[in-house]
KOLFI-345524 format. One record per residue (C-alpha): residue number from 1; residue in one letter; y, z, x. Coordinates in steps of 0.5 Angstrom, whole numbers, plus 500, padded with zeros to 3 digits. Layout:
N
<site resi="NUM" resn="A" v="Y" w="Z" u="X"/>
...
***
This chain:
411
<site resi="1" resn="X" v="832" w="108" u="143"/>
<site resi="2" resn="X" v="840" w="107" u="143"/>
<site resi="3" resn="X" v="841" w="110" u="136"/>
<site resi="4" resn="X" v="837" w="116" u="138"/>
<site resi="5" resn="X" v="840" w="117" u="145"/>
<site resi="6" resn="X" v="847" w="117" u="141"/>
<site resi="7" resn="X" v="845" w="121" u="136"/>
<site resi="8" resn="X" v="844" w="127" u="139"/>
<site resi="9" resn="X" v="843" w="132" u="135"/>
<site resi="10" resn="X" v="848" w="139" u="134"/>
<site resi="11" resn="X" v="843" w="144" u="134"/>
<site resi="12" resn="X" v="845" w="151" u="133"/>
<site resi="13" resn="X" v="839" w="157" u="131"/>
<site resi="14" resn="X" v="836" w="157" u="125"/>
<site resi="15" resn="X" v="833" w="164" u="124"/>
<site resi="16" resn="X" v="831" w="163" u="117"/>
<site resi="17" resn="X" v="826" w="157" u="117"/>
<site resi="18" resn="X" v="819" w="159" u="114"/>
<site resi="19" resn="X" v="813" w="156" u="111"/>
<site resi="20" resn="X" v="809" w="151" u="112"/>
<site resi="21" resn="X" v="802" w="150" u="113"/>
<site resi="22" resn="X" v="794" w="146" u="113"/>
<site resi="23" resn="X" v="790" w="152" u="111"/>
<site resi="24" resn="X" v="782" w="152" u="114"/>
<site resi="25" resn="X" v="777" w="159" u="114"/>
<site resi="26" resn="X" v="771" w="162" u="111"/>
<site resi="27" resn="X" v="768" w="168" u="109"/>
<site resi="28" resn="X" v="771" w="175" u="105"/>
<site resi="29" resn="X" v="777" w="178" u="108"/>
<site resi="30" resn="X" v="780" w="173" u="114"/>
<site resi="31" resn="X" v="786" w="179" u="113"/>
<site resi="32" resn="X" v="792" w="179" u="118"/>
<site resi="33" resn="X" v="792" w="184" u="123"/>
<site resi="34" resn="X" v="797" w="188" u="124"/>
<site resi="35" resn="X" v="799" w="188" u="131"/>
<site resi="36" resn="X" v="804" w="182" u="132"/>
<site resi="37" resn="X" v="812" w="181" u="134"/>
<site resi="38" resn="X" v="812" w="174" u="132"/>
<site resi="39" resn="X" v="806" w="170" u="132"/>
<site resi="40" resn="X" v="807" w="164" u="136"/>
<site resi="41" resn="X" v="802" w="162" u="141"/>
<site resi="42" resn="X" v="801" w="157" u="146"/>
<site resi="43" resn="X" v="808" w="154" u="145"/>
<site resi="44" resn="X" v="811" w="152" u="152"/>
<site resi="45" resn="X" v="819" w="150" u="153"/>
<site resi="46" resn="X" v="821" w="156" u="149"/>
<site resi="47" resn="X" v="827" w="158" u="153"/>
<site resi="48" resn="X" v="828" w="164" u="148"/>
<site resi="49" resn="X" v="820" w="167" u="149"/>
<site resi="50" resn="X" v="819" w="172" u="144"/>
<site resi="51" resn="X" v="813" w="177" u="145"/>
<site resi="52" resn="X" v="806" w="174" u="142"/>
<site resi="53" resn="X" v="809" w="167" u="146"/>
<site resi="54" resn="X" v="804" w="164" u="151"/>
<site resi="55" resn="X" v="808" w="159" u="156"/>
<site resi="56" resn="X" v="808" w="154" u="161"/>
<site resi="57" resn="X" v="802" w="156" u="166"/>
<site resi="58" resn="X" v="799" w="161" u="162"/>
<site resi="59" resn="X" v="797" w="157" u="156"/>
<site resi="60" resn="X" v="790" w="153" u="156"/>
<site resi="61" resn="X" v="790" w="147" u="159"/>
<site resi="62" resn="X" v="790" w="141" u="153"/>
<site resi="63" resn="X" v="792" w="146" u="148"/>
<site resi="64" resn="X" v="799" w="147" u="150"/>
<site resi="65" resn="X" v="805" w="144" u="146"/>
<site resi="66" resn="X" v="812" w="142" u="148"/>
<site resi="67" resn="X" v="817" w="145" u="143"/>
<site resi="68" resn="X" v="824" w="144" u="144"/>
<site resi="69" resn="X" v="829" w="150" u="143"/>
<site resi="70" resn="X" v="835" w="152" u="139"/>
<site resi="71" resn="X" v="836" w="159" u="140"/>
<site resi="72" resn="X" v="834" w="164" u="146"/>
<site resi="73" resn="X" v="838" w="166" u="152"/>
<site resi="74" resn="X" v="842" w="161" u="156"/>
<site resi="75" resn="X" v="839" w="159" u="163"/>
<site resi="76" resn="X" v="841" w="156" u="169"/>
<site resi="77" resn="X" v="842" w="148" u="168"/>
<site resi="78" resn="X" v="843" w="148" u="161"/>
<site resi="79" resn="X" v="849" w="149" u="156"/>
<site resi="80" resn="X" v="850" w="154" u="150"/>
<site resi="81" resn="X" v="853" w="151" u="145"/>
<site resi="82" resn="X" v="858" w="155" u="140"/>
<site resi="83" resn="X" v="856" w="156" u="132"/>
<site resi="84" resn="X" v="862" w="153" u="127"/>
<site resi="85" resn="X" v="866" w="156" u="124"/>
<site resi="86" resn="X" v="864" w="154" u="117"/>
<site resi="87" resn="X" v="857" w="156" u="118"/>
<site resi="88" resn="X" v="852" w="152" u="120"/>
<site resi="89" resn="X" v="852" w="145" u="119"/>
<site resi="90" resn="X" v="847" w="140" u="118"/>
<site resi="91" resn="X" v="842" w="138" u="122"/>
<site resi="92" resn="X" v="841" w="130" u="125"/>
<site resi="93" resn="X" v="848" w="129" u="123"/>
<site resi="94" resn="X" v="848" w="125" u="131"/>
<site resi="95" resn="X" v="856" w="125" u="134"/>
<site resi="96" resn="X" v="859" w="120" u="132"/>
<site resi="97" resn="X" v="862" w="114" u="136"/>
<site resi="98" resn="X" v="870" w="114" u="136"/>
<site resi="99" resn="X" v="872" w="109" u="130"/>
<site resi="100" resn="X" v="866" w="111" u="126"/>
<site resi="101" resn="X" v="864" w="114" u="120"/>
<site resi="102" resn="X" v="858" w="118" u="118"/>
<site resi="103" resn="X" v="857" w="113" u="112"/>
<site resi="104" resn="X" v="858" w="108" u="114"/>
<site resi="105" resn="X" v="854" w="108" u="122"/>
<site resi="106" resn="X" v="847" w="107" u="122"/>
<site resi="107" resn="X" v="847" w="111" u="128"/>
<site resi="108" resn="X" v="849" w="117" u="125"/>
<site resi="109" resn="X" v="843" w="118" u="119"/>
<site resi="110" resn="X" v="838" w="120" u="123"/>
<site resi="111" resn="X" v="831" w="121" u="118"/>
<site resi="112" resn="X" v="832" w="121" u="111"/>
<site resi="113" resn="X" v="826" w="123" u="110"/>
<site resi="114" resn="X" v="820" w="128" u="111"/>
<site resi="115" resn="X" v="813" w="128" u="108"/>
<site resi="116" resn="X" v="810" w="135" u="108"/>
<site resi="117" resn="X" v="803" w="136" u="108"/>
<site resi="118" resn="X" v="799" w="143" u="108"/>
<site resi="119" resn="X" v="792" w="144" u="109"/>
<site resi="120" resn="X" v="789" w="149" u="106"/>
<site resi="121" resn="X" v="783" w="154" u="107"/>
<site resi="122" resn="X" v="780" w="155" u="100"/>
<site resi="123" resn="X" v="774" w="160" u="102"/>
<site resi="124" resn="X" v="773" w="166" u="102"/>
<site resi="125" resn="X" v="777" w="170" u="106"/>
<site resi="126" resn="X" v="783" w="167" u="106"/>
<site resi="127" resn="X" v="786" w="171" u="100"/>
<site resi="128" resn="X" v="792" w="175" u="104"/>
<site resi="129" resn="X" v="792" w="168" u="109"/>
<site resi="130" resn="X" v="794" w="164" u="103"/>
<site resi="131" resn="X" v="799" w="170" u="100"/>
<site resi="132" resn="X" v="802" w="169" u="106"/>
<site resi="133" resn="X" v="803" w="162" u="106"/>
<site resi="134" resn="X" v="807" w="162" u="099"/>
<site resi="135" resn="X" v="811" w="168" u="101"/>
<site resi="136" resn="X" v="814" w="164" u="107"/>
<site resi="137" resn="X" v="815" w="157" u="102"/>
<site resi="138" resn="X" v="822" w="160" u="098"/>
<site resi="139" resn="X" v="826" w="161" u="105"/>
<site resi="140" resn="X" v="823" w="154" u="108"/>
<site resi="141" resn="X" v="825" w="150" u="102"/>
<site resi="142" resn="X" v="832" w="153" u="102"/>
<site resi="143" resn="X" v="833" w="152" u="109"/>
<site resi="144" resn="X" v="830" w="145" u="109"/>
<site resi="145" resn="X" v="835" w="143" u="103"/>
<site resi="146" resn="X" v="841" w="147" u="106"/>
<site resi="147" resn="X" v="841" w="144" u="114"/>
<site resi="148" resn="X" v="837" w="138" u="115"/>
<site resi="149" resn="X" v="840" w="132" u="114"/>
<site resi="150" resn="X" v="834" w="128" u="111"/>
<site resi="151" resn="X" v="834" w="130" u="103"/>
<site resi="152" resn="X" v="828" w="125" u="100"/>
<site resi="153" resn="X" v="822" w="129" u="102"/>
<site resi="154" resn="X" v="814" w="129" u="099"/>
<site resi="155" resn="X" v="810" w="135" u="099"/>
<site resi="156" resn="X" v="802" w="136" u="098"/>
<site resi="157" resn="X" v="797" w="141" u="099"/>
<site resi="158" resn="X" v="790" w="141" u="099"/>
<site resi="159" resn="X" v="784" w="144" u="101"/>
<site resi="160" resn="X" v="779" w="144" u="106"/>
<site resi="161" resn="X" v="773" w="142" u="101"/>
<site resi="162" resn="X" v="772" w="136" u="096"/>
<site resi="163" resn="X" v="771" w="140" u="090"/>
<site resi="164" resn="X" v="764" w="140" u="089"/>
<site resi="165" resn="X" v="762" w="148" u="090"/>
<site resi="166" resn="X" v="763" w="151" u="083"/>
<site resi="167" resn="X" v="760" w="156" u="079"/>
<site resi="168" resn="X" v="761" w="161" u="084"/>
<site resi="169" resn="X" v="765" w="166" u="079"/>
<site resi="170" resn="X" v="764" w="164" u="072"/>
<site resi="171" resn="X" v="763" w="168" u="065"/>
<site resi="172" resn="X" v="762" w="165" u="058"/>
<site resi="173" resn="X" v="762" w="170" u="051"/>
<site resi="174" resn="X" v="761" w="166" u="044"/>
<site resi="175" resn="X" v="762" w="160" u="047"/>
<site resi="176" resn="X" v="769" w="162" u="050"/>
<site resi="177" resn="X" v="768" w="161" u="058"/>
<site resi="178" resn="X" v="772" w="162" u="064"/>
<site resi="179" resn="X" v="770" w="160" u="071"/>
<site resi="180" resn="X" v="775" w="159" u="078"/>
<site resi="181" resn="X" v="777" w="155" u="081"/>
<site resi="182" resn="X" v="778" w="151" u="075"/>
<site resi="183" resn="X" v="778" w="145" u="073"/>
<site resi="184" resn="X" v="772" w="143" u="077"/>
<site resi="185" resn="X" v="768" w="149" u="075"/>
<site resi="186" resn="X" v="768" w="149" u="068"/>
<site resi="187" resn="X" v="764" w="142" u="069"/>
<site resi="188" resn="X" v="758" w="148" u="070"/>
<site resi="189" resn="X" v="760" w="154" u="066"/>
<site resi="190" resn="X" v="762" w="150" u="060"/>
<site resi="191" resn="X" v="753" w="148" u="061"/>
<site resi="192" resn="X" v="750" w="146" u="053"/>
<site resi="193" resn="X" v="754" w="152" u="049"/>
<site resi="194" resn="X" v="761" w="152" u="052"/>
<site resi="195" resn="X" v="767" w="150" u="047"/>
<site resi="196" resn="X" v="773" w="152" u="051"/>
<site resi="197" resn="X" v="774" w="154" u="059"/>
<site resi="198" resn="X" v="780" w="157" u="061"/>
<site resi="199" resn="X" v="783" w="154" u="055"/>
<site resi="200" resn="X" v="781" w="146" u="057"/>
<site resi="201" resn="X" v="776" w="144" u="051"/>
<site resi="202" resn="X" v="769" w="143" u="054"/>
<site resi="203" resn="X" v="768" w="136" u="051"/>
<site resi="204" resn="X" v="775" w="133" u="054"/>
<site resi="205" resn="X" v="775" w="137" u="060"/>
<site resi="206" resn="X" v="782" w="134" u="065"/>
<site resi="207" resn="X" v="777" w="131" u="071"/>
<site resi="208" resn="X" v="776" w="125" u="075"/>
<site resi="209" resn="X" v="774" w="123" u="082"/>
<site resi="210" resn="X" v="780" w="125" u="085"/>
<site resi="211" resn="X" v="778" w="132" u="084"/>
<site resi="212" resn="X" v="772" w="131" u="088"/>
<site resi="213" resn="X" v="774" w="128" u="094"/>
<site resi="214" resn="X" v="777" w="130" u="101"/>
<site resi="215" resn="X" v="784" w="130" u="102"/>
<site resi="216" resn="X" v="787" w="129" u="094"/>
<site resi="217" resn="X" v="792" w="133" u="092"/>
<site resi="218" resn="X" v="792" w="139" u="088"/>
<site resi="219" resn="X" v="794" w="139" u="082"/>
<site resi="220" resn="X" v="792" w="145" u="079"/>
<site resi="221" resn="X" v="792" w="152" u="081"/>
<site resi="222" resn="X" v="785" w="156" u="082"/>
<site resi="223" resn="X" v="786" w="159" u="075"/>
<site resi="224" resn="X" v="787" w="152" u="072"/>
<site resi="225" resn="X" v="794" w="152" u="071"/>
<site resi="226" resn="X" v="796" w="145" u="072"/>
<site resi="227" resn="X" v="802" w="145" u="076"/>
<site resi="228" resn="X" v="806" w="140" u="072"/>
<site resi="229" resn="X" v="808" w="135" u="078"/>
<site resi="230" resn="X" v="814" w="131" u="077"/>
<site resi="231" resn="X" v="813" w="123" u="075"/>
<site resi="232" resn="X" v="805" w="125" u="074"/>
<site resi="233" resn="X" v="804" w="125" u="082"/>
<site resi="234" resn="X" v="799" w="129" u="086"/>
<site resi="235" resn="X" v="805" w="130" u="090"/>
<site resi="236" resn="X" v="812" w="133" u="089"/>
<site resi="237" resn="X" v="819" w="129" u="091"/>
<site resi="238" resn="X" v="825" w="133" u="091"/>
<site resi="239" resn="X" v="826" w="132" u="084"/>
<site resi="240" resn="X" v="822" w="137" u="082"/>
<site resi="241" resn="X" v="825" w="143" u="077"/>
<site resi="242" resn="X" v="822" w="149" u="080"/>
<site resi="243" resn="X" v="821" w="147" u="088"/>
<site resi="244" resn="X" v="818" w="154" u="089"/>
<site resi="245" resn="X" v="814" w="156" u="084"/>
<site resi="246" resn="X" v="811" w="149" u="084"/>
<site resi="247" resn="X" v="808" w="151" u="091"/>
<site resi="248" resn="X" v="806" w="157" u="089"/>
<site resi="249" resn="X" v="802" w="153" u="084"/>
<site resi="250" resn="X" v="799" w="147" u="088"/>
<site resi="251" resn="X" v="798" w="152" u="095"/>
<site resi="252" resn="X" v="794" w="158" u="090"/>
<site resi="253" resn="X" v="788" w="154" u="092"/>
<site resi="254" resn="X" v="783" w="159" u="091"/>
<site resi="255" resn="X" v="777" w="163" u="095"/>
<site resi="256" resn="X" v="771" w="160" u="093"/>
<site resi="257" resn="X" v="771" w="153" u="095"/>
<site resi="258" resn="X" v="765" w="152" u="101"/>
<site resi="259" resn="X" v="764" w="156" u="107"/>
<site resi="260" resn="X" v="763" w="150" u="110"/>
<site resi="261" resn="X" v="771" w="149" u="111"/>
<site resi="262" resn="X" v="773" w="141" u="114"/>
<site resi="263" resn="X" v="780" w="141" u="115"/>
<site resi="264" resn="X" v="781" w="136" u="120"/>
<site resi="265" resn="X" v="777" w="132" u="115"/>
<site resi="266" resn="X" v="782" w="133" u="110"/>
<site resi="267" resn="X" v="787" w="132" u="113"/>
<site resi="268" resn="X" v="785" w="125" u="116"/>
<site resi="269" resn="X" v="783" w="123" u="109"/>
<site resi="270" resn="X" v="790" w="126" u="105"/>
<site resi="271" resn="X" v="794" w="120" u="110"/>
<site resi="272" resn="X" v="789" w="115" u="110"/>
<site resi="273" resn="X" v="789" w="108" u="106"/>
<site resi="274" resn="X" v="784" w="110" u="102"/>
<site resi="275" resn="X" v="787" w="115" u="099"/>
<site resi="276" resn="X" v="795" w="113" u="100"/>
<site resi="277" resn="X" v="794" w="105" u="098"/>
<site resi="278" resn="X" v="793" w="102" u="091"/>
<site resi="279" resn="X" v="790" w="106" u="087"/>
<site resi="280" resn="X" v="789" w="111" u="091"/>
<site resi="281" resn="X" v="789" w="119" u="089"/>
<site resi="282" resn="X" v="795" w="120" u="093"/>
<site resi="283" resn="X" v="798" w="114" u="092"/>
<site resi="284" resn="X" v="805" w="113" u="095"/>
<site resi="285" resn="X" v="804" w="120" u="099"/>
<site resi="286" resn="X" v="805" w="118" u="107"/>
<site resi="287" resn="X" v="811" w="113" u="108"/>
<site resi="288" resn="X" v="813" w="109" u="113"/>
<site resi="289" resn="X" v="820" w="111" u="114"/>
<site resi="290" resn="X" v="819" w="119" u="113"/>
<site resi="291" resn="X" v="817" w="124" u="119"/>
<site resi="292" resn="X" v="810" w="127" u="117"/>
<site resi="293" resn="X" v="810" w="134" u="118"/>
<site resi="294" resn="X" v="802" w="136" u="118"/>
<site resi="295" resn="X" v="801" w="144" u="117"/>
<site resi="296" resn="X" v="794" w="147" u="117"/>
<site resi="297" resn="X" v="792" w="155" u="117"/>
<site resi="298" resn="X" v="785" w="157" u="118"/>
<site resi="299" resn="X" v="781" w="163" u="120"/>
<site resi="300" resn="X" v="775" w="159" u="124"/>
<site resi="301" resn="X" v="774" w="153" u="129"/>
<site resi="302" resn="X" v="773" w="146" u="126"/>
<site resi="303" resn="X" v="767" w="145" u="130"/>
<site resi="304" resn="X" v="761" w="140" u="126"/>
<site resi="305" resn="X" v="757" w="141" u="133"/>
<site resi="306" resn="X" v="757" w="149" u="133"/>
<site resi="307" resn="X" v="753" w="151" u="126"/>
<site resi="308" resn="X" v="753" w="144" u="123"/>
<site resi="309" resn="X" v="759" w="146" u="119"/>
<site resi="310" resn="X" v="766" w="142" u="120"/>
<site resi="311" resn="X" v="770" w="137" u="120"/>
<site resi="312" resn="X" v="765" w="129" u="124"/>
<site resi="313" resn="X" v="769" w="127" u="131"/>
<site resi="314" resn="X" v="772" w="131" u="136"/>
<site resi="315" resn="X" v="780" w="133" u="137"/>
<site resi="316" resn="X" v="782" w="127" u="139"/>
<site resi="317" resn="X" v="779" w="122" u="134"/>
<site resi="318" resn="X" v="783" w="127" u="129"/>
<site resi="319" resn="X" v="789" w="126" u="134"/>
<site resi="320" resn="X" v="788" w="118" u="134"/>
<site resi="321" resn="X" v="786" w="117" u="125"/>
<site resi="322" resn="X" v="793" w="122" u="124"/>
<site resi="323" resn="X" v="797" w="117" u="130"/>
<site resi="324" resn="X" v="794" w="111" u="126"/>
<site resi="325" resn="X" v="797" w="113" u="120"/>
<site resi="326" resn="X" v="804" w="113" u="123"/>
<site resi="327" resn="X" v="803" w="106" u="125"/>
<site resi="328" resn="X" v="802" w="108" u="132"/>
<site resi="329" resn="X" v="808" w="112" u="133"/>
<site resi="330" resn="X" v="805" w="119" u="136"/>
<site resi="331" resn="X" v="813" w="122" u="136"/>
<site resi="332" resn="X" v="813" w="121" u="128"/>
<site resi="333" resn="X" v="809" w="126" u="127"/>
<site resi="334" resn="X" v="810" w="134" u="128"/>
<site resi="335" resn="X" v="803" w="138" u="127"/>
<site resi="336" resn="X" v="804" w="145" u="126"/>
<site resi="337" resn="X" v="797" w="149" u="126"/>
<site resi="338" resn="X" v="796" w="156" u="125"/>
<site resi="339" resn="X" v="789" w="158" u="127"/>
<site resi="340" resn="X" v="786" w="164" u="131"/>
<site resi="341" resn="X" v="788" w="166" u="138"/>
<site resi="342" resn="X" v="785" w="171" u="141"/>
<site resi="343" resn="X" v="783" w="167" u="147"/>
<site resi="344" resn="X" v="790" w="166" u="149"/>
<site resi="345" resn="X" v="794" w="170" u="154"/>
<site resi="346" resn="X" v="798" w="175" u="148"/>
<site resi="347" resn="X" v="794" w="172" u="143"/>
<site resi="348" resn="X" v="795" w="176" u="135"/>
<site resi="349" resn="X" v="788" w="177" u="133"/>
<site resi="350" resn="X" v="784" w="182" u="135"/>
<site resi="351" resn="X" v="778" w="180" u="141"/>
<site resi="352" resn="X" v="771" w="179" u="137"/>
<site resi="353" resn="X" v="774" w="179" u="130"/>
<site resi="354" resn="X" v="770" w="177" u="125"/>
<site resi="355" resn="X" v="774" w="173" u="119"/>
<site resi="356" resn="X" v="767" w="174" u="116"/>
<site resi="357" resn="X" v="765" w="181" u="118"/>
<site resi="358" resn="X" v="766" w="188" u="114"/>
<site resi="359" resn="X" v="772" w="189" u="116"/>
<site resi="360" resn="X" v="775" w="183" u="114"/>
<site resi="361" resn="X" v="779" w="182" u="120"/>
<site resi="362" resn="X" v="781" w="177" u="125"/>
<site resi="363" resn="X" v="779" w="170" u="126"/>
<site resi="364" resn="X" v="775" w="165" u="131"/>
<site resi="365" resn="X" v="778" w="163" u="136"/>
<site resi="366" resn="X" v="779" w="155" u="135"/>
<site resi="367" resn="X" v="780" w="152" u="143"/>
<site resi="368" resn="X" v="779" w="145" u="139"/>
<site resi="369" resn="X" v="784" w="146" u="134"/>
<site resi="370" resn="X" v="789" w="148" u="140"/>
<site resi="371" resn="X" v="787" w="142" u="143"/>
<site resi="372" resn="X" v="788" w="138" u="137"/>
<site resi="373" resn="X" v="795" w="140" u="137"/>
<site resi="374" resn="X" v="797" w="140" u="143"/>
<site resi="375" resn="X" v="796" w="133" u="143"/>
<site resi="376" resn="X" v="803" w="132" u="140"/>
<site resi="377" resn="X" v="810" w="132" u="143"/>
<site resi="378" resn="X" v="812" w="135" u="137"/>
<site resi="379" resn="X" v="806" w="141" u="137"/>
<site resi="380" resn="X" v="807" w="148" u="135"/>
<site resi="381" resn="X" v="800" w="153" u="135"/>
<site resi="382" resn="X" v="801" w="159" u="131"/>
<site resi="383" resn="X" v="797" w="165" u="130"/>
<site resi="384" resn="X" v="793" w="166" u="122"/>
<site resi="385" resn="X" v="793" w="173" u="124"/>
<site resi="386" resn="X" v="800" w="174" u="124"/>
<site resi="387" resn="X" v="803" w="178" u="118"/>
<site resi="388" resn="X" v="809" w="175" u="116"/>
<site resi="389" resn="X" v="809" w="167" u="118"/>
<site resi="390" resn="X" v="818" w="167" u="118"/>
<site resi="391" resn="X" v="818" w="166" u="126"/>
<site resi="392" resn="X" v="813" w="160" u="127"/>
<site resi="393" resn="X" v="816" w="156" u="122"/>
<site resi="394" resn="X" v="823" w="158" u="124"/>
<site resi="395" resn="X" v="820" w="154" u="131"/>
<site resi="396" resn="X" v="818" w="149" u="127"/>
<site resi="397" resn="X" v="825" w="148" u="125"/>
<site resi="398" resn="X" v="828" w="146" u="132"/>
<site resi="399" resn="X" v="821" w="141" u="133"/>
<site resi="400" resn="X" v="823" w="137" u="126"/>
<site resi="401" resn="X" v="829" w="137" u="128"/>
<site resi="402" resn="X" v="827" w="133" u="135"/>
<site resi="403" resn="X" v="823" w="129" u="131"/>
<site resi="404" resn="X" v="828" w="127" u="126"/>
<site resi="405" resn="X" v="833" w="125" u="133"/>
<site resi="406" resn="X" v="828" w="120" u="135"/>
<site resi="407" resn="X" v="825" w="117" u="131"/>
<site resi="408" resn="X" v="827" w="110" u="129"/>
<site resi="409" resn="X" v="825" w="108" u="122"/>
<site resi="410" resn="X" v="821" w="101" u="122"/>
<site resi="411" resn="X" v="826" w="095" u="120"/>
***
């Protein structure tokens, strides 16, 4: 740990770091309510609490997280640092011993680089949820490119199923089809009588098995717009022309997937051998020299116990798969969830929402979800009701940045 303790970093508040996320909820209008400041809950060593903020003492037991600070009021003990005169520098650029340079000095380089994960609800009433998270991806990437040190990053959305429910909303006029989420629901709209679906030929349809397994990359929007990723990877690298546009693709998930949402699922299997190692779907995604950044939304509980609907395993066999994938190195991995809340102190969602319900309102309460989050150093728990994301993932920018100064690349 001697090139973390001398490269601390210089942190400064960043006010303007937006989306992330792992999206997971069902049903037909899991809508934000409108009664929220920030939308952060269950956070705790925020010395700058915002309304909305649950801390300390206050937070369930197991579900709280620690979120080192950039910003807030200065309190006793502790130093407020002054913001350059040039603006605002890069983050993880640690002090430099005298004598030394920053290219020359391993030291000095803090993480190069962060692979981004997004876990994504495709069910029903995820429309505004999903909205939301695209809005918030413009202002995040900006930031990520103009004040963190690490430049080489990865970026994957999936959804929380495995492709396999299809047909849900389809249309065929003389042999002309259209269907979403496509290209997956061609396969049944095209039938016997189909020549084209959503402008793909029925007899050369762009399928394989990586579209129906948990955890693959998303390489089409609900439309069938193939995302054009860059080197023919289910991922995108910083090379990629269009970095915003091309979230909005791969992010556009869709609202028919199942009701029987599995994030936990799809998120172990997006980091897992199968799927990382050769040949596989994702192949290449996770690193072992890059920080894992996990984001999950969702308007339900991730509970297989409950209804019979979920993700297989509890929180901490999730926990154990997700820390396995980072070669054991529980601090190399940030886990951003924004879930329902209204079972904790200031919770965002109304009490007894029902993402499934007429009014389209509110979320479950996810105490498993919480407790699977909170099981990380570098754990942020937010609210899914929350209308706008900005503060949560201008949090989440101070709990990178910590991960960024402690973590030690193997070799």
């Amino acid at each position: 740990m001697l090139a973390a303790m001398m490269r601390r970093s210089v942190r400064f508040a960043v006010e303007s770091f937006l989306g992330l996320a792992v999206v997971a909820g069902c049903g037909d209008s899991g809508g934000p309510s409108p009664a929220t400041a920030t939308g952060i809950t269950g956070a705790t060593g925020l010395t700058g609490q915002a309304p909305g903020t649950t801390t300390g003492p206050d937070a369930p037991s197991g579900d709280s997280t620690a979120v080192p600070t950039t910003s807030g009021d200065a309190s006793a003990g502790t130093t407020t640092e002054s913001s350059p005169p040039d603006g605002l520098p890069k983050l993880d650029l640690g002090e430099q011993p005298e004598g030394t340079t920053g290219e020359s000095d391993p030291l000095a380089a803090g993480c190069e680089k962060i692979d981004f994960l997004f876990v994504v609800d495709n069910s029903g009433s995820m429309a505004d949820e999903q909205a939301n998270l695209i809005a918030s991806f413009p202002g995040f990437i900006d930031t990520i490119t103009s004040t963190l040190s690490a430049k080489d990053y990865h970026i994957m959305a999936v959804s929380t199923d495995n492709g396999m429910n299809t047909g849900l909303s389809s249309t065929c006029t003389n042999g002309t089809c259209n269907c979403t989420p496509a290209p997956v629901c061609c396969e049944n709209a095209c039938g016997g009588s189909g020549v084209t679906c959503n402008g793909f030929d029925c007899d050369d349809l762009p399928l394989s098995q990586c579209n129906y397994e948990y955890g693959t990359g998303k390489e089409f929007d609900a439309t069938g717009k193939h995302c054009m990723l860059a080197d023919m990877k289910r991922y995108m690298t910083e090379s990629q022309p269009n970095l915003a546009q091309t979230f909005e693709c791969i992010a556009n998930v869709g609202t028919y997937g199942s009701g029987d949402e599995k994030p936990m699922l799809a998120a172990t299997s997006a980091l897992g051998d199968v799927q990382n190692g050769a040949g596989g779907c994702d192949e290449g995604f996770l690193r072992d020299d890059a920080i894992l950044v996990l984001v999950f939304i969702t308007d339900e509980e991730d509970d297989l116990a409950d209804d019979g609907k979920g993700s297989p395993g509890e929180p901490a066999e999730w926990f154990q798969a997700v820390v396995a994938a980072k070669n054991g190195e529980e601090k190399a991995a940030v886990v951003l969830g924004l879930v329902g809340d209204s079972n904790l102190p200031m919770g965002t969602c109304p009490p007894g929402g029902d993402p499934n319900g007429g009014d389209g309102v509110g979320a479950d309460p996810a105490p498993r979800l919480q407790s699977f989050v909170g099981m990380f150093s570098n754990g942020v728990i937010g609210s899914v009701c929350a209308p706008d994301y900005t503060p949560f993932f201008a949090e989440a920018v101070s709990v990178i940045d910590t991960a960024c100064d402690e973590f030690e690349p193997p070799g």
